[in-house]
N, C-alpha and C positions, 0 to 999 in steps of 0.2 A: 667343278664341284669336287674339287681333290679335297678341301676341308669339310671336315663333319661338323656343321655348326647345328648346334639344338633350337629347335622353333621357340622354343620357352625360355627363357631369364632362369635362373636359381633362384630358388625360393628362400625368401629372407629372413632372416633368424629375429626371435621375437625381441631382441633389444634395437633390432633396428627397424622394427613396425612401430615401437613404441616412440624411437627418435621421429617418425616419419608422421607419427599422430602429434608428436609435443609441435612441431614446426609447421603443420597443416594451419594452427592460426595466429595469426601476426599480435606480436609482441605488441605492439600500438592498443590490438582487442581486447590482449588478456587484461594490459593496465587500468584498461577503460570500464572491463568488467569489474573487474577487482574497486575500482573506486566506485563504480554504482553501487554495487552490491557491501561495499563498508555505507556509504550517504546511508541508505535505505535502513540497515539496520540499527545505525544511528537515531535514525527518525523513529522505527518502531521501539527504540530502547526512551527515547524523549518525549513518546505522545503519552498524555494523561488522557484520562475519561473526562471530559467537561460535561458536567450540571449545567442547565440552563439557569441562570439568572433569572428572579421576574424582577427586572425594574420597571417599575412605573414614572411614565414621563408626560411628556404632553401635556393634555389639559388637565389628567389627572396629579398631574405634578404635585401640587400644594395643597391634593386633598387625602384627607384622615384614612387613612383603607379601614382601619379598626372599623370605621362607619355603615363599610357595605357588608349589605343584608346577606346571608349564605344562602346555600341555593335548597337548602332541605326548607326554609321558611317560603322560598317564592313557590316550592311546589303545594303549598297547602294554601295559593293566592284561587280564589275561583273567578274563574275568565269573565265571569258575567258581571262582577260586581263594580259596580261605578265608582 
């Protein structure tokens, strides 16, 4: 034990905590983040509100809608009446 070595390391100055955070995640991650995170906001910059549509198809197809009754006239229909 003729040399006096220290139990502890030197403590590392703060630009080289910060090299050691930048290199902690693999270049392959950061790219792969980086391209989700542009897709994604792409997407939220290109979505619009969609209205629903009513198309009528089916059997209704080739008929008159103007024709059907509203619904405030079937409420004044009494159940009973033949």
């Amino acid at each position: 034990m003729a040399q006096s070595t220290s139990r502890f390391r030197l403590p590392k100055t703060a630009s080289e905590e910060e090299i050691c955070c930048l290199r902690a995640v693999p270049k392959s991650t950061k790219y792969k983040n980086k391209w989700s995170a542009k897709i994604l906001e792409e997407w939220q910059r290109e979505r619009t509100v969609k209205v629903p549509v009513l198309d009528v198809t089916g059997i209704f197809k080739d008929y008159d809608v103007a024709k059907v009754q509203s619904l405030a006239d079937v409420s004044l229909i009494n159940e009973y009446a033949d």
